[in-house]
N, C-alpha and C positions, 0 to 999 in steps of 0.2 A: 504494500500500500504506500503511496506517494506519501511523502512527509515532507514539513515547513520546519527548515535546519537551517540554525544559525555555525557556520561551520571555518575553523582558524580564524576565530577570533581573539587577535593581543588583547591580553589585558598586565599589567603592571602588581607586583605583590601587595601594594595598598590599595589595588582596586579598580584603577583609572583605565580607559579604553582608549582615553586620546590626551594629547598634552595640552597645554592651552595655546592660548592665541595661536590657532591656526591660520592658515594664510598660503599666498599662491607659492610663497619660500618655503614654507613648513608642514604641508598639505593634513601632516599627521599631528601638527600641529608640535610646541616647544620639546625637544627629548622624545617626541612620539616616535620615531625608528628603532630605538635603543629597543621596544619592543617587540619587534620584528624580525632579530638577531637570527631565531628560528628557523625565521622560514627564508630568510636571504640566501644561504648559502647550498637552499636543498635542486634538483632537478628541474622540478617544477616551475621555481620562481623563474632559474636560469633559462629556460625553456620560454616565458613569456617574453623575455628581453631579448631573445634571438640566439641564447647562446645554446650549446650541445654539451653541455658540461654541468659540475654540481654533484652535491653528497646525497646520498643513499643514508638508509639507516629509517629513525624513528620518527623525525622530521619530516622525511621525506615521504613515509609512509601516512603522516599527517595534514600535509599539505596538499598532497594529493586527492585524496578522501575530499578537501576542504572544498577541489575546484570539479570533484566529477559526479555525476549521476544525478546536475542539475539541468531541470529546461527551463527555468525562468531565474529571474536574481528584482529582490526592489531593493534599492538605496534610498537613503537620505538625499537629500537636497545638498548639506555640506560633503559626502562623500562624493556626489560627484562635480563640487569643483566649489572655487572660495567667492560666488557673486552672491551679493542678496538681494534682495528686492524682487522689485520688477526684474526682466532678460534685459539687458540694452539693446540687444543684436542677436542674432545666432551665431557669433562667431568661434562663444566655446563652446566647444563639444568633450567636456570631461577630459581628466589626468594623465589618460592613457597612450593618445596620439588613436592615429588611424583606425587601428586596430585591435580594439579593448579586449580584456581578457575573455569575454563572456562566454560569446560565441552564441548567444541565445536574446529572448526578448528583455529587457532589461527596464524595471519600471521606476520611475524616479518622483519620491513622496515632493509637493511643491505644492505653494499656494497661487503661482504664477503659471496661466496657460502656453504651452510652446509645442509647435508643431515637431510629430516625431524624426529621429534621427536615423538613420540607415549609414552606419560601419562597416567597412569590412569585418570580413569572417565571420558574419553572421549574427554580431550584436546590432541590436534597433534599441536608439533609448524611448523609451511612453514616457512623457510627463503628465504625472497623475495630481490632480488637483481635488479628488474626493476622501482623503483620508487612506488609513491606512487596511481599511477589507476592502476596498472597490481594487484598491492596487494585488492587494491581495488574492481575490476573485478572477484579477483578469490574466493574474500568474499562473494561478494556476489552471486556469481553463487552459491558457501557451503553454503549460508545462505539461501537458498530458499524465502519464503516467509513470514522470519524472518527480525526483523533488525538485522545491520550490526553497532556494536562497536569501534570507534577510543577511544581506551581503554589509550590514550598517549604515551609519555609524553607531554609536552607544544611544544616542536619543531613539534612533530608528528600535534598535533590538529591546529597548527598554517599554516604548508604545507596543509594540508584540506581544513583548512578555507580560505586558498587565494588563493587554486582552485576553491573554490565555489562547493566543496562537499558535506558537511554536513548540512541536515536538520532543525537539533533539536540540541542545546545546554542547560544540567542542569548543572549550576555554584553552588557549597558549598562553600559562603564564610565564612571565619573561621575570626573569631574577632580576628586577630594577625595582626603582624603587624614585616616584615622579614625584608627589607631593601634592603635588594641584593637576586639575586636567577635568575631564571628563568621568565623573562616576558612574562604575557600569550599575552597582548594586545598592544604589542609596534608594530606600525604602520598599525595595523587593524581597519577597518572602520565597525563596527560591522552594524549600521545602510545600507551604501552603500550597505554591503552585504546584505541587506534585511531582516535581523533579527530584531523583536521587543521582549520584555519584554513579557509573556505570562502566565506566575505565580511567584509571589512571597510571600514566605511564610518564618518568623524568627522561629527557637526553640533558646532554651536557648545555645546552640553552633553552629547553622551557619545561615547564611540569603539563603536560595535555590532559587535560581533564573534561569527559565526555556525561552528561547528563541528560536525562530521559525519564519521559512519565511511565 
């Protein structure tokens, strides 16, 4: 059965999912790479930048899982890219260049309407201006009999998880340690919600921890 996974997701030992002031220099916002260490160095990542190279191992067997056996993905508004407002233009088209990672229909949470995007390889961005089940709804109707990706950011994962949408959550925690940033977990009941602990495994850059109703 299709399931709504939120899946490699950083988060930080005291909790944070993103650093502060982010921006078009910091897109993860102050320190936010530092939690990423994980997944930088595995196949996968190297595979999206064009490269044929990259570590194997636990990581890799995590990141991987992170990016397959989806057909839709919805982001946040700041995940894909640092404007707010109204659009000025159509000139950005998200972080990625050309070519985003997707490969699938990719729906983007926004209170501003913009006509969809057509990527190569197969990613199309929808800006969704009805909240977070209509983008929901139309993921998963494109994702058939695929799961469906709450791709972030923390605000994004956090509206999900206190509708009680999301199935499956994988945590990468990064042995850092931010201070300030984004709270994945301020005033979430992760237990109420039904979620237990379901795998956890350390490599030498994060502890992976998988949870499930």
């Amino acid at each position: 059965m299709a399931k709504v996974r939120v899946a490699g997701f950083s988060i930080s030992v005291d909790g944070f999912g993103a650093g502060p002031e982010q921006s078009l220099n910091d897109p993860l916002g102050k320190r936010g790479p530092e939690m990423f260490e994980w997944f930088f160095h595995t196949r996968t990542f190297r595979a999206m930048t064009g490269k044929d190279d990259g570590s194997e191992g636990i990581d890799q067997d995590y990141a991987a899982r992170a990016m397959a056996g989806f057909g839709a993905f919805i982001l946040g508004r700041n995940m894909f890219g640092p404007i707010r407002g109204e659009w000025p233009d159509d000139a950005w088209k998200g972080w990625w260049g050309s070519n985003p990672p997707y490969h699938a229909p990719t729906y983007i949470l926004t209170h501003y309407p913009r006509e969809p995007i057509v990527m190569e390889g197969g990613t199309t961005f929808h800006f969704i201006t009805g909240g977070i089940e209509e983008a929901l709804g139309k993921a998963k109707a494109a994702a058939g009999d695929k799961d469906v990706k709450i791709g972030g950011g923390v605000s994004t994962v956090r509206q999900y998880l206190q509708a009680g949408l999301i199935d499956e959550l994988h945590f990468a925690i990064a042995p850092v340690v931010l201070g300030k940033g984004e709270a994945m977990f301020s005033g979430i009941d992760l237990p109420d919600l039904g979620f237990r602990v379901t795998e956890h495994v350390a490599s030498e850059h994060a502890t992976h921890i998988v949870l499930a109703k």
